[in-house]
N, C-alpha and C positions, 0 to 999 in steps of 0.2 A: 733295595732292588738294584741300585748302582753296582754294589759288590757282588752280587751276580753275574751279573751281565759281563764284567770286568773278569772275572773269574773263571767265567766260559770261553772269555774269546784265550785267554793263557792258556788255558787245558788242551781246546782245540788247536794251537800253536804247539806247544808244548807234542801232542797225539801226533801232530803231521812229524814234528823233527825227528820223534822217536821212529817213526813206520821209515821216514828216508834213511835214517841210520841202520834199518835194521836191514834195510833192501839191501845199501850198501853192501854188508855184513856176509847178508848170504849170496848176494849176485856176482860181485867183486871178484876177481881174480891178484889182483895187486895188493900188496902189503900197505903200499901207503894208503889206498884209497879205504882198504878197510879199519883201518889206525884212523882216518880220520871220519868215517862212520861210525865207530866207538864213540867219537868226541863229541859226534851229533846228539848220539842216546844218550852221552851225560850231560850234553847242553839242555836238552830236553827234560830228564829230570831235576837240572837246578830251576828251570823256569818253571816247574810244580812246586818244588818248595820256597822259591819266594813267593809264589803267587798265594800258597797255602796260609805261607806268615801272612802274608798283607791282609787276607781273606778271615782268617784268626785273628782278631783283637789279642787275647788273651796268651797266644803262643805267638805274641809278632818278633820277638828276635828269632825264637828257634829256625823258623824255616832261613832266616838270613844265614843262620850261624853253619846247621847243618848245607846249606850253599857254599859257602868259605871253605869247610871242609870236603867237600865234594869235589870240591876246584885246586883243592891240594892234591887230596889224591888223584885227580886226574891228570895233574900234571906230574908226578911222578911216575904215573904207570904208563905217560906217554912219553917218558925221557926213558924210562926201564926198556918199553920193545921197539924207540929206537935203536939204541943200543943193540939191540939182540937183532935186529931189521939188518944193522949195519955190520954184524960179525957175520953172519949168514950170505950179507951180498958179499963180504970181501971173499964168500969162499965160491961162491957159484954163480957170480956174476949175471943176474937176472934179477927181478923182483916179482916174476909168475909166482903165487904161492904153490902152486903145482909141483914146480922143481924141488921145493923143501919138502917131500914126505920123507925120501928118507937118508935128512940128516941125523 
């Protein structure tokens, strides 16, 4: 009963990070703030799968493992649209996403 209980409060943690990431996402105007509402929704799915591992006896490294990998590529995809954040400001000096339609 413990690993339920445990289990739910993760998911419902886990549910709130992703809905703030996702507001972020679509409410956002600014490049940073929606870059790091991205990092929310994968915070939020890495605390599903450890929680899944922990919650699985029998799958307990995978949720850790697919975690490690999640946390790789997220930080590559958030050094990739830096980069692309930062050739963008050096041309139009602003960080409205509005201004980038049409580059």
């Amino acid at each position: 009963m413990l690993n339920n209980i445990v289990l739910y409060h993760y998911l419902i943690l886990a549910f709130i990070l992703f809905i703030i990431g996702l507001c972020g996402v679509v409410l956002s105007r600014n490049v940073i703030k929606i870059l790091i509402s991205v990092e929310f929704m994968l915070l939020a799915v890495n605390i599903n799968f450890t929680a899944f591992g922990l919650y699985c006896k029998n799958l307990a490294f995978d949720g850790y493992i697919f975690a490690l990998f999640y946390i790789a590529v997220g930080a590559v995809e958030l050094a990739i649209a830096l980069y692309i954040f930062y050739a963008m400001y050096r041309e139009k000096q602003t960080s409205d996403i509005e201004d980038y339609g049409d580059v």
